[in-house]
C-alpha positions as CSV (number, residue, x, y, z in Angstrom):
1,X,88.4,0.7,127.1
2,X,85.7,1.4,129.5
3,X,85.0,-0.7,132.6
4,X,82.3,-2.7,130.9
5,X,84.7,-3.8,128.3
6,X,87.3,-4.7,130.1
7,X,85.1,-6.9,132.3
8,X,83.5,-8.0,129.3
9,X,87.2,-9.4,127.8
10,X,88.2,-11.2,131.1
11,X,86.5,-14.6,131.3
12,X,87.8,-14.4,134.8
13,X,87.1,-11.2,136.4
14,X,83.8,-12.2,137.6
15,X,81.9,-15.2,137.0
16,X,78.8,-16.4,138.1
17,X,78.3,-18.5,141.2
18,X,77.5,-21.5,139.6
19,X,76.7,-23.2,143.1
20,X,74.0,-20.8,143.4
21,X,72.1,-20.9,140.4
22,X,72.3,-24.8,140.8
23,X,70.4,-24.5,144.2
24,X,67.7,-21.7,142.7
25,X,67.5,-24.9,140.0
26,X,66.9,-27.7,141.7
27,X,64.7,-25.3,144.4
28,X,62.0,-25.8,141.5
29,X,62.1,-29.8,142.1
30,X,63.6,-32.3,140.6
31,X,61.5,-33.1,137.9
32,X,62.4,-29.1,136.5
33,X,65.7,-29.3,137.2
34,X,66.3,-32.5,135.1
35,X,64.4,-31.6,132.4
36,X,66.9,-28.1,131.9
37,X,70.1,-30.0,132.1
38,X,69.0,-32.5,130.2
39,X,66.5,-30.9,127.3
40,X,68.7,-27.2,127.7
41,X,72.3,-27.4,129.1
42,X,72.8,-23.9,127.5
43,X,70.3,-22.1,128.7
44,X,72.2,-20.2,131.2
45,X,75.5,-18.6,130.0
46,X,78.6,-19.4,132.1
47,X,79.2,-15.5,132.6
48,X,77.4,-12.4,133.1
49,X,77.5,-9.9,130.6
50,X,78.3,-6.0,131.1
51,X,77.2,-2.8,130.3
52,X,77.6,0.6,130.8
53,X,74.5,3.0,132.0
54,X,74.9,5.1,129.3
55,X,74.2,2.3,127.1
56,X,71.0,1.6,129.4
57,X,70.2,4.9,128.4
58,X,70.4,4.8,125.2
59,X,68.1,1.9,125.3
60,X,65.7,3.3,127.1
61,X,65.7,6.4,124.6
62,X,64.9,4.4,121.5
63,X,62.0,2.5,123.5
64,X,60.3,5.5,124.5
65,X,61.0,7.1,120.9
66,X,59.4,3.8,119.5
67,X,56.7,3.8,122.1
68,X,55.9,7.5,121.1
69,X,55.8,6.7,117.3
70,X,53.5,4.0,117.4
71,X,51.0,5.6,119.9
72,X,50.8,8.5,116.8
73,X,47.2,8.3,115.3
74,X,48.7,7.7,111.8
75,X,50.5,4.8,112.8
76,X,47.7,3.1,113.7
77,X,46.1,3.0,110.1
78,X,48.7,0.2,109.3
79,X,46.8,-2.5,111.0
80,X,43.2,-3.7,110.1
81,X,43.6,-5.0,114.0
82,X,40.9,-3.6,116.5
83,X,42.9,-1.9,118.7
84,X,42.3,-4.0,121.8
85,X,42.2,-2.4,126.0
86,X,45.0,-4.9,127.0
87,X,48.5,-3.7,125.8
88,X,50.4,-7.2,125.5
89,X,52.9,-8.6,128.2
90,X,56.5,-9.3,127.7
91,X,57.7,-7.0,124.8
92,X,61.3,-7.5,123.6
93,X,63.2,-5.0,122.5
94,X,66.2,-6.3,121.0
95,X,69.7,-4.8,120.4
96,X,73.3,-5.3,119.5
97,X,75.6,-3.3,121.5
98,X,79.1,-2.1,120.1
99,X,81.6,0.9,119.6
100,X,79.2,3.1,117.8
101,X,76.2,2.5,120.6
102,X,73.2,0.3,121.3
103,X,71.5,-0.7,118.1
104,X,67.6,-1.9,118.2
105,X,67.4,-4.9,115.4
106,X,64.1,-6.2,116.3
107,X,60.7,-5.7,118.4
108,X,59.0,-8.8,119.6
109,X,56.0,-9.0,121.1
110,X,55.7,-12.3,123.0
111,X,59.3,-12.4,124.2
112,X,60.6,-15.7,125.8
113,X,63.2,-15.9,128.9
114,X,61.4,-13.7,131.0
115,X,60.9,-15.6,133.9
116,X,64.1,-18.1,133.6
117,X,65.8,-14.6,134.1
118,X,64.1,-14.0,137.1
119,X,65.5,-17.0,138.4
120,X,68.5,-16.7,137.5
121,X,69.0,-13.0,139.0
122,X,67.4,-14.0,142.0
123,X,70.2,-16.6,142.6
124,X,73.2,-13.7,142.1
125,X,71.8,-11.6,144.4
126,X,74.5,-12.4,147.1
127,X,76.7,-13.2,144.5
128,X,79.2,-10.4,144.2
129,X,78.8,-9.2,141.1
130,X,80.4,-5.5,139.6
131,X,77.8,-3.1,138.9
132,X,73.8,-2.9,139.6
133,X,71.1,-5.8,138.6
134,X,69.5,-4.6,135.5
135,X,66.0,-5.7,136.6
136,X,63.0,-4.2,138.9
137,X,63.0,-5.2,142.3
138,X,61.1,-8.1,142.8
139,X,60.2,-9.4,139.9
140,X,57.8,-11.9,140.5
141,X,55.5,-9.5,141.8
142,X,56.0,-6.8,138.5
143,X,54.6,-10.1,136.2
144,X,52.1,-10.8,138.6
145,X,51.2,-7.0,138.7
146,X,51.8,-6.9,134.4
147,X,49.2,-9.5,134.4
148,X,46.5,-8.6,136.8
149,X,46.5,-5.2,134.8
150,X,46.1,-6.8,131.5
151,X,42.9,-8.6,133.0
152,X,41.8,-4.7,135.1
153,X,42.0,-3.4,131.8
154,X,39.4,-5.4,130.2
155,X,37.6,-6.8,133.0
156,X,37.5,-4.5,135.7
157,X,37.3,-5.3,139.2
158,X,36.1,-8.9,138.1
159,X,38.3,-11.6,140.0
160,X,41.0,-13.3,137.7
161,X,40.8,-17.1,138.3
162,X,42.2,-19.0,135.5
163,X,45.2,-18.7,133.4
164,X,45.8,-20.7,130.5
165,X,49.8,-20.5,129.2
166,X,49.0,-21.8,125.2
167,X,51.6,-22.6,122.8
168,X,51.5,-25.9,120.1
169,X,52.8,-29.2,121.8
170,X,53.6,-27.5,125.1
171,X,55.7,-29.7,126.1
172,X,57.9,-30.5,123.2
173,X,58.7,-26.8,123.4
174,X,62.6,-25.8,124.3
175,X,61.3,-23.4,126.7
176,X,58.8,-25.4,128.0
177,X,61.1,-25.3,131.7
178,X,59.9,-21.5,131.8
179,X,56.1,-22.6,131.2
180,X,56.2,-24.7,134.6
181,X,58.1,-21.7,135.6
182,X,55.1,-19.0,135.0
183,X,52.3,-21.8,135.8
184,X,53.7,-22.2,140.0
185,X,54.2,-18.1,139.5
186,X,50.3,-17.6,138.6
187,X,49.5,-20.7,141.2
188,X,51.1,-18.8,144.1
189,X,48.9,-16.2,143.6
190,X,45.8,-18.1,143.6
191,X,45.1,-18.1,140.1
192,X,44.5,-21.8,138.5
193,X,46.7,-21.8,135.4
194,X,47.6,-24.4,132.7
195,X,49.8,-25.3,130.2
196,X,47.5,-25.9,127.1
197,X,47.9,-26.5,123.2
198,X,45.5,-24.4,121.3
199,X,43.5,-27.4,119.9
200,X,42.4,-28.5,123.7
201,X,40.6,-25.0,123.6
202,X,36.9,-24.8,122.7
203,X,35.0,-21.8,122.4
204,X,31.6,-21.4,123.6
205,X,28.9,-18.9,124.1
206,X,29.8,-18.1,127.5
207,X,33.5,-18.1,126.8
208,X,36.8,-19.9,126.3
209,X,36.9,-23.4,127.7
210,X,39.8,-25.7,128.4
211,X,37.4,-28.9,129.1
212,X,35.4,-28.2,131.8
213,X,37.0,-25.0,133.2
214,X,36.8,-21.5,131.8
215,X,40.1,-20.2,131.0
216,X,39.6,-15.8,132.0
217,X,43.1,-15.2,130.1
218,X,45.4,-16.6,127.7
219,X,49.3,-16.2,128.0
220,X,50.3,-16.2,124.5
221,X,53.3,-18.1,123.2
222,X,51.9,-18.6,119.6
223,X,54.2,-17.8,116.9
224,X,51.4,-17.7,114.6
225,X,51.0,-13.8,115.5
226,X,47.9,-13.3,113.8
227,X,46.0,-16.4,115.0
228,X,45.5,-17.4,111.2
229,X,46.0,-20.6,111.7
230,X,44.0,-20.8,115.2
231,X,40.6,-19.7,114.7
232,X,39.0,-20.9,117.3
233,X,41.9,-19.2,120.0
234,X,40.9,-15.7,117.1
235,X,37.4,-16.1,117.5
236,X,37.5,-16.1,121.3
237,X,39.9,-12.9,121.5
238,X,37.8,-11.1,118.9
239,X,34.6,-11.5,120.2
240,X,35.8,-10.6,123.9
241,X,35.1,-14.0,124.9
242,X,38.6,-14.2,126.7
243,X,41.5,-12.0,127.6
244,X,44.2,-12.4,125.0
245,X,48.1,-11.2,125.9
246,X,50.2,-10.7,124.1
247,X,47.4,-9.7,121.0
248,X,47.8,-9.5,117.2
249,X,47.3,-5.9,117.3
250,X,50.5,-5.2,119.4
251,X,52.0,-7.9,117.0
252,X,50.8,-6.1,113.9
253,X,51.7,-2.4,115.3
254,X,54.8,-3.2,116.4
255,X,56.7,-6.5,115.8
256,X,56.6,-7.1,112.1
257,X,60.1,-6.7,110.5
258,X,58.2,-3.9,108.2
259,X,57.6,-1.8,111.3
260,X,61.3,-1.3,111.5
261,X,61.3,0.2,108.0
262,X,59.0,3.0,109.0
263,X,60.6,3.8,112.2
264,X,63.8,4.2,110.0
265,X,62.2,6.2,107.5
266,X,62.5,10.3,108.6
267,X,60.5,11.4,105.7
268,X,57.7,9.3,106.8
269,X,57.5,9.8,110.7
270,X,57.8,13.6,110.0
271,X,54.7,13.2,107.8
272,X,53.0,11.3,110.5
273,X,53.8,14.5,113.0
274,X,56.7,12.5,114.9
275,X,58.9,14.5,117.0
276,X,62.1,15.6,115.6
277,X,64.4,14.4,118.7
278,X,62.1,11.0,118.3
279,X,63.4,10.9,114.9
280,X,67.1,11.6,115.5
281,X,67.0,8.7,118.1
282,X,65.3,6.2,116.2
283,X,68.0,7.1,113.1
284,X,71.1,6.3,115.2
285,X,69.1,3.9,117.1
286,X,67.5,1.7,114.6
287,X,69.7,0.6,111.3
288,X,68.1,1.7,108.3
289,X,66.1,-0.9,107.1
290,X,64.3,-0.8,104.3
291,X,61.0,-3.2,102.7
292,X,62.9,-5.6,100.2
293,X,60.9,-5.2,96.3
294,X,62.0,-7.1,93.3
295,X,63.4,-4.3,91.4
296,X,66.3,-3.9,94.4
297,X,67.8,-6.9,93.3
298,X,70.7,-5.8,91.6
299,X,71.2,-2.6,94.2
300,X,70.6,-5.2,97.1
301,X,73.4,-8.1,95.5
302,X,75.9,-5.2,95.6
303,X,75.2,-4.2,98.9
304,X,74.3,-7.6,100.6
305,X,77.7,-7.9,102.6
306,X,76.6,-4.9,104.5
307,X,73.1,-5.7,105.1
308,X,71.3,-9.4,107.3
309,X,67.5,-10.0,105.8
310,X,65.0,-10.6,107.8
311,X,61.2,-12.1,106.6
312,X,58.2,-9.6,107.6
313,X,57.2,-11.8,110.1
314,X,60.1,-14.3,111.0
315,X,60.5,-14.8,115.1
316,X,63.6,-16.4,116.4
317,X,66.7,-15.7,113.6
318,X,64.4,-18.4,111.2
319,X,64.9,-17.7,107.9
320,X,67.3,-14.9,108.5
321,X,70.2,-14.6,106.4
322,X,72.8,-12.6,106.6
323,X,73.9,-11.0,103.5
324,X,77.8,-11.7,103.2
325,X,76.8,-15.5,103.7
326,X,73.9,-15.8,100.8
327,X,74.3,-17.7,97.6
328,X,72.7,-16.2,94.4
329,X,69.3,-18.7,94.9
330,X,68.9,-18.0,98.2
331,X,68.8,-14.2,97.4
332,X,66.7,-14.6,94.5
333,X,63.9,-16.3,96.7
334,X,64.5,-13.4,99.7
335,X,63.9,-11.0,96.3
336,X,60.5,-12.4,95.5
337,X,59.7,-13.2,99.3
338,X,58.1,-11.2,102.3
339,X,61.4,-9.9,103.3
340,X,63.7,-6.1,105.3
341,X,66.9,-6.0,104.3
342,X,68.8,-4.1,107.9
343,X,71.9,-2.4,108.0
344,X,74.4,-4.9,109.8
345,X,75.0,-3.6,113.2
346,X,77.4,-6.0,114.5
347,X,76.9,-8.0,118.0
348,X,79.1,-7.1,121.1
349,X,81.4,-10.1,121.9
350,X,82.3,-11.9,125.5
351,X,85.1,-13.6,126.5
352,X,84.0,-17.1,127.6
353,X,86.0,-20.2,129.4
354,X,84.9,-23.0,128.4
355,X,86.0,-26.5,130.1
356,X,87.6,-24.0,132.7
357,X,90.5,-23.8,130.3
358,X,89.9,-22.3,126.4
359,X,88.9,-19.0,126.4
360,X,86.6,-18.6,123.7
361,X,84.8,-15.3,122.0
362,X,80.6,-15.2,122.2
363,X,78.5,-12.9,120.1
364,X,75.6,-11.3,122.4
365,X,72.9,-9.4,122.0
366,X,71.0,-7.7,124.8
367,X,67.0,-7.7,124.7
368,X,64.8,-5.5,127.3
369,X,61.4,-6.7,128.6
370,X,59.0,-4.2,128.9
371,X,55.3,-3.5,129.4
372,X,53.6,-0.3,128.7
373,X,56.8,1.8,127.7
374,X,58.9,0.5,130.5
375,X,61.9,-1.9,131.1
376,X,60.8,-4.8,133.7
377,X,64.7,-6.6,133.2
378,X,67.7,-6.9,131.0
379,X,69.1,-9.9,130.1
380,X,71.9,-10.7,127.8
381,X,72.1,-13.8,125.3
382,X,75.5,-15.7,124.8
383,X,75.7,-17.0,121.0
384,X,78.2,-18.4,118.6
385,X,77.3,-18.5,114.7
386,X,74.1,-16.3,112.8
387,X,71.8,-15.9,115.1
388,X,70.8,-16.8,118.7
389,X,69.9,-20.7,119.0
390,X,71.2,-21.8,122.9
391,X,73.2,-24.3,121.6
392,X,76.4,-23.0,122.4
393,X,78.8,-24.0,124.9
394,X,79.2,-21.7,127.6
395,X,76.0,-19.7,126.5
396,X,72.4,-18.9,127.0
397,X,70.9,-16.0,129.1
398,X,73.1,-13.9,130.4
399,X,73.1,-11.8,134.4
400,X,73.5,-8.4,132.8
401,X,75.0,-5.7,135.6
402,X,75.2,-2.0,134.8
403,X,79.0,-0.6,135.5
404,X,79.5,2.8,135.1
């Protein structure tokens, strides 16, 4: 047992300080801090979660193998996407760690949690911890900078003044505490930002307009990843009219489920001129995965227990099954559906007290942000049941430390 393990099986070896992260908390006002303990007592896990550097490092590998793959010229014939100048803020690259390694089982590209972790590192920074903080140094100040160069990269030297943070019924969102969060981040630097549903948005000739103001940039938290159902928000991005982030196109070349099927498939990334290390690390980094097609039904029924199905372009463990768990109409509709069917990688597990008493075992899984090919923070999400849902007592984002 390695000392990330061990850590990992002792609910007591090293907790959080709890007094801390209820000061950073209630630091963002009142208002904030009652709407988290009231609309999200589990966002924040009870413990920090462990990991070994070599594990880090495997991490890293498969991003950069990814990141490799998908910048291939053949790749990007998949998408009928424009390839736009900004590159998309806030990917998250998504694993399950366990004895055989670190295990990539989904990309996202408009990744939640970002700046609640920030907060929540921030407030363990004197507290004690084992290993090293998993995260950039200053964080605040890498999203600002991950932000300004989205806007550089399409604008130029033109001054950024507006921000607008978009999702559908803002506020009725679960993670609408980190919104506030990323609206007084943007605000501190000068920049007017605001929390907006996509239907207050009007496009003009000039630009996009949120009433009277013209919004420069859009922070995307749409899971409608095409913009199909927002024309409107589309027509704006499309015809340069604002500064879209994250995009479809990163969406498109990286984030949909059938993305995970080509980066799986050797035979394919050596016809598109991949790298033969690239391809040795995506195959023990990736599960195979494979596009689901009607006539694998009775090849996929004897194999389900081994494999979860994922739709092409579900977000957030909806309509994800996993195979030991499906009844025969269920898999009949995944059959004739948009659906991958992954090799199971099982989750690492935690040891949680809960009620200071019961020590309990969590599933986690451990997703990396990262812009442009590299790892901003790591943060760790606490989970009982399918998928992850912060629901659970004694769960949430995790502090992740690197031990050695």
């Amino acid at each position: 047992m390695n000392e990330a393990e061990r850590l990992n099986a002792d609910c007591h070896a090293a907790g959080l300080n709890q007094a801390a992260l209820q000061r950073a908390m209630q630091a963002q006002g009142e208002a904030w801090h009652s709407l988290v303990t009231e609309r999200c007592p589990h966002l924040f896990a009870d413990v920090p979660l462990f990991i070994t550097s070599a594990q880090l490092q495997q991490m890293r590998a498969v991003i950069a193998a990814v990141e490799r793959v998908v910048g291939l010229a053949g790749w990007q014939v998949a998408s009928n996407e424009t390839r736009p100048t900004a590159k998309g803020v806030f990917f998250g690259y998504d694993f399950h760690l366990n004895g055989q390694g670190a295990h990539l089982i989904e990309i996202n590209t408009n990744a939640g949690g970002a700046f609640l972790n920030e907060l929540l590192i921030d407030s363990q920074r004197d507290a004690g911890l084992p290993g090293k903080a998993a995260a950039v140094e200053n964080l605040e100040q890498a999203f600002l900078a991950m932000f300004s160069n989205e806007w550089r990269l399409v604008r130029g030297d033109a001054p950024l003044n507006t921000i607008a943070i978009v999702d559908e019924q803002p506020e009725g969102q679960y993670l609408y505490p980190e919104f506030l969060l990323a609206k007084d981040l943007f605000e501190s630097a000068g920049i007017a930002a605001h929390i907006v549903d996509p239907a207050a948005l009007q496009t003009r000739d000039d630009g996009l307009y949120f009433g009277a103001e013209k919004i420069d940039l859009v922070y995307n938290r749409l899971t409608d990843f095409s913009l199909q159902h927002h024309p409107a928000l589309r027509q704006a991005y499309s015809s340069g009219r604002v500064v879209l982030t994250p995009h479809p196109f990163a969406y498109a070349q990286y984030a949909d489920k059938r993305n995970l099927a080509r980066l799986t498939d050797a035979q394919g990334l050596r016809a598109l001129g991949a790298d033969e290390a690239d391809i040795a690390t995506l195959h023990s980094g990736i599960p195979h995965t494979i596009v689901v097609r009607p006539d694998m039904e009775a090849t996929l029924w004897a194999e389900r227990k081994s494999l979860f199905f994922k739709p092409n372009s579900g977000y957030g463990g909806k309509g994800a099954y996993r195979g030991a768990n499906l009844t025969h109409r269920v898999f009949g509709e995944i059959m004739h559906g948009d659906y991958v069917a992954q090799k199971l990688a099982p989750p690492g597990e935690r040891a949680v007290c809960v009620n200071d008493a019961e020590t309990v075992s969590r599933k986690y899984d451990v997703r990396c942000y990262v812009y442009d090919g590299q790892i901003h923070l790591v943060a760790g999400r606490l989970y009982q049941g399918q998928t992850t849902n912060f629901r659970t007592p004694g769960g949430g984002f995790a502090l992740v430390r690197v031990v050695e």
